[in-house]
Structure formats: structure tokens, C-alpha cells
C-alpha positions in Angstrom: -18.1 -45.3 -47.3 -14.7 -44.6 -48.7 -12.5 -41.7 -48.4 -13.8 -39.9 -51.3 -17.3 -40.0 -50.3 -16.5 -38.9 -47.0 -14.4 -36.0 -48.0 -17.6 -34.7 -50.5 -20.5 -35.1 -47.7 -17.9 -32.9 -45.6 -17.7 -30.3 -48.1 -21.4 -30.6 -48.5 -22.1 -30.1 -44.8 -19.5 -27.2 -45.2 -21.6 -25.3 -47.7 -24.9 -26.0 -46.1 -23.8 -24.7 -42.9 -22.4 -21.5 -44.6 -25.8 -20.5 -46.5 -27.5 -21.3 -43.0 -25.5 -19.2 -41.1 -25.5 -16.4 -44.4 -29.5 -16.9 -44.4 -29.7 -15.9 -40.9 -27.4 -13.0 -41.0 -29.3 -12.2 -43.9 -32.2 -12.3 -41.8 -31.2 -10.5 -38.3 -29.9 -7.6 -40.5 -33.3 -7.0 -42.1 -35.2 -7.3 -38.4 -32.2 -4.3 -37.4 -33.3 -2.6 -40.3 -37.3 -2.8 -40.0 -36.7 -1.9 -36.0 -34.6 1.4 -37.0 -37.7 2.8 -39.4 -39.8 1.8 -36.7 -38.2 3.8 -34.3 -37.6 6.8 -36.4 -40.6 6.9 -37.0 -42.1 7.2 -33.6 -39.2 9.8 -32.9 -40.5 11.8 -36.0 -44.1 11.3 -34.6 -43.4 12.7 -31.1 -43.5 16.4 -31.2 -41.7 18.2 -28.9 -43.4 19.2 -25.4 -43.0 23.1 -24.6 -41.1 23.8 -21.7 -43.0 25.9 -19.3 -41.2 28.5 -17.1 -42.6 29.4 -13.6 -42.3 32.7 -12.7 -43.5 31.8 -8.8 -40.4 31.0 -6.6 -39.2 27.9 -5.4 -39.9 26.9 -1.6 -37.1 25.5 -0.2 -39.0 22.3 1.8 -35.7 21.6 3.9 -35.6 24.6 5.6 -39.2 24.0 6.3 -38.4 20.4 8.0 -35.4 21.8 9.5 -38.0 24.4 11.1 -40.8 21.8 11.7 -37.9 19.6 14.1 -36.6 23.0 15.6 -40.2 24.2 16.9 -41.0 20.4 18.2 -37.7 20.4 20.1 -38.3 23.7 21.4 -42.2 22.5 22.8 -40.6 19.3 23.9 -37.2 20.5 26.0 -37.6 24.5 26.0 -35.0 26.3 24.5 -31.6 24.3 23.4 -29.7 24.7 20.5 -29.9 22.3 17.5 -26.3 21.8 16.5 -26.9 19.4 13.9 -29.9 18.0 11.8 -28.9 15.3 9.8 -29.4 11.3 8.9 -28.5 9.8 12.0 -25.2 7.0 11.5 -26.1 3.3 12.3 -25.1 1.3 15.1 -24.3 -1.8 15.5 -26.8 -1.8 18.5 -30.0 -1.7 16.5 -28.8 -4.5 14.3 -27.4 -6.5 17.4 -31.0 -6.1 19.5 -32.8 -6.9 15.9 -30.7 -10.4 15.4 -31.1 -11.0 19.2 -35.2 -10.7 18.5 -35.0 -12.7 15.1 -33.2 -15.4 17.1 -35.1 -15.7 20.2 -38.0 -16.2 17.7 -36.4 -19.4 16.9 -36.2 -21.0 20.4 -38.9 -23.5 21.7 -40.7 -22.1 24.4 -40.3 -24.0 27.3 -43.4 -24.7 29.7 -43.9 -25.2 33.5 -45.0 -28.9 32.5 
């Protein structure tokens, strides 16, 4: 093949590559546009839902916790003062006595043999 031939099938490759690549853009733009009808459509389908209003007050359920754990520690130590109910911080002990379990699960158990 000589240098002219070359050149052309390059330019030909050029031009086939660029109507590919417009054919697919061509293509992905018309799947945006058929999802975007879609979609408006099912918005336009869904009707709004009525709100509802209740007229009945809300029950605060942490004050009812917070009384549940008073009355147990009252049956359980008599009468003390809760000074604080809350999520209790982590310690480095529970994870230490959990690894120290997870381990000792690992050892071979050695018999009297």
C-alpha cells in the first residue's frame, strides 16, 4: 500500500468513526427524550394525596420511656434520683472482653491425654 492509499483509508476510517459516534448520540438523545414523556407522564398521572390534619394531640413517647425506667428504678433500689437518662458511651471494655472471647474461640482445646 502506498502513501496515498494509506492516507484515504485514514480519512475513511475518520468519517466512519464520526457518523458512528453521531448515530449514537443521535440515539442516547432520543432514549433521554422518550424517558422525560415517560416520566411526565406518570407525574401528570399521580394526583395529589390530601393531607389530613389531626386534631387529637401528639403523645410524647419519651417522656413515657423516661417514666417507664424511673418507676423500674424506683421498684428495683427504692427511691434515688435519676440524674441522667441517656445512650450510654462505649468502653473500650466491652470491645476488649468481646475480642478476648472471639480469640479464645480460636485456640485448640487442650485435653488431659
Amino acid at each position: 500500500m502506498d502513501f496515498g492509499g494509506s492516507v484515504q483509508t485514514s480519512i475513511f476510517a475518520y468519517l466512519l468513526m464520526a457518523v458512528v459516534a453521531m448515530l449514537a448520540a443521535v440515539m442516547v438523545r432520543g432514549i433521554v427524550i422518550v424517558l422525560q414523556r415517560a416520566q411526565q407522564r406518570r407525574k401528570a398521572e399521580v394526583a395529589p394525596t390530601p393531607v389530613s390534619i389531626s386534631v387529637a394531640p401528639v403523645v410524647d413517647e419519651t417522656a413515657a420511656h423516661v417514666a417507664a425506667v424511673a418507676a423500674a428504678v424506683y421498684a428495683v433500689l427504692g427511691a434515688h434520683r435519676l440524674v441522667r437518662i441517656g445512650e450510654a458511651a462505649p468502653s473500650p471494655a466491652w470491645t476488649a472482653t468481646g475480642r478476648l472471647a472471639h480469640h479464645a474461640s480460636h485456640m485448640p482445646r487442650r485435653t488431659g491425654r
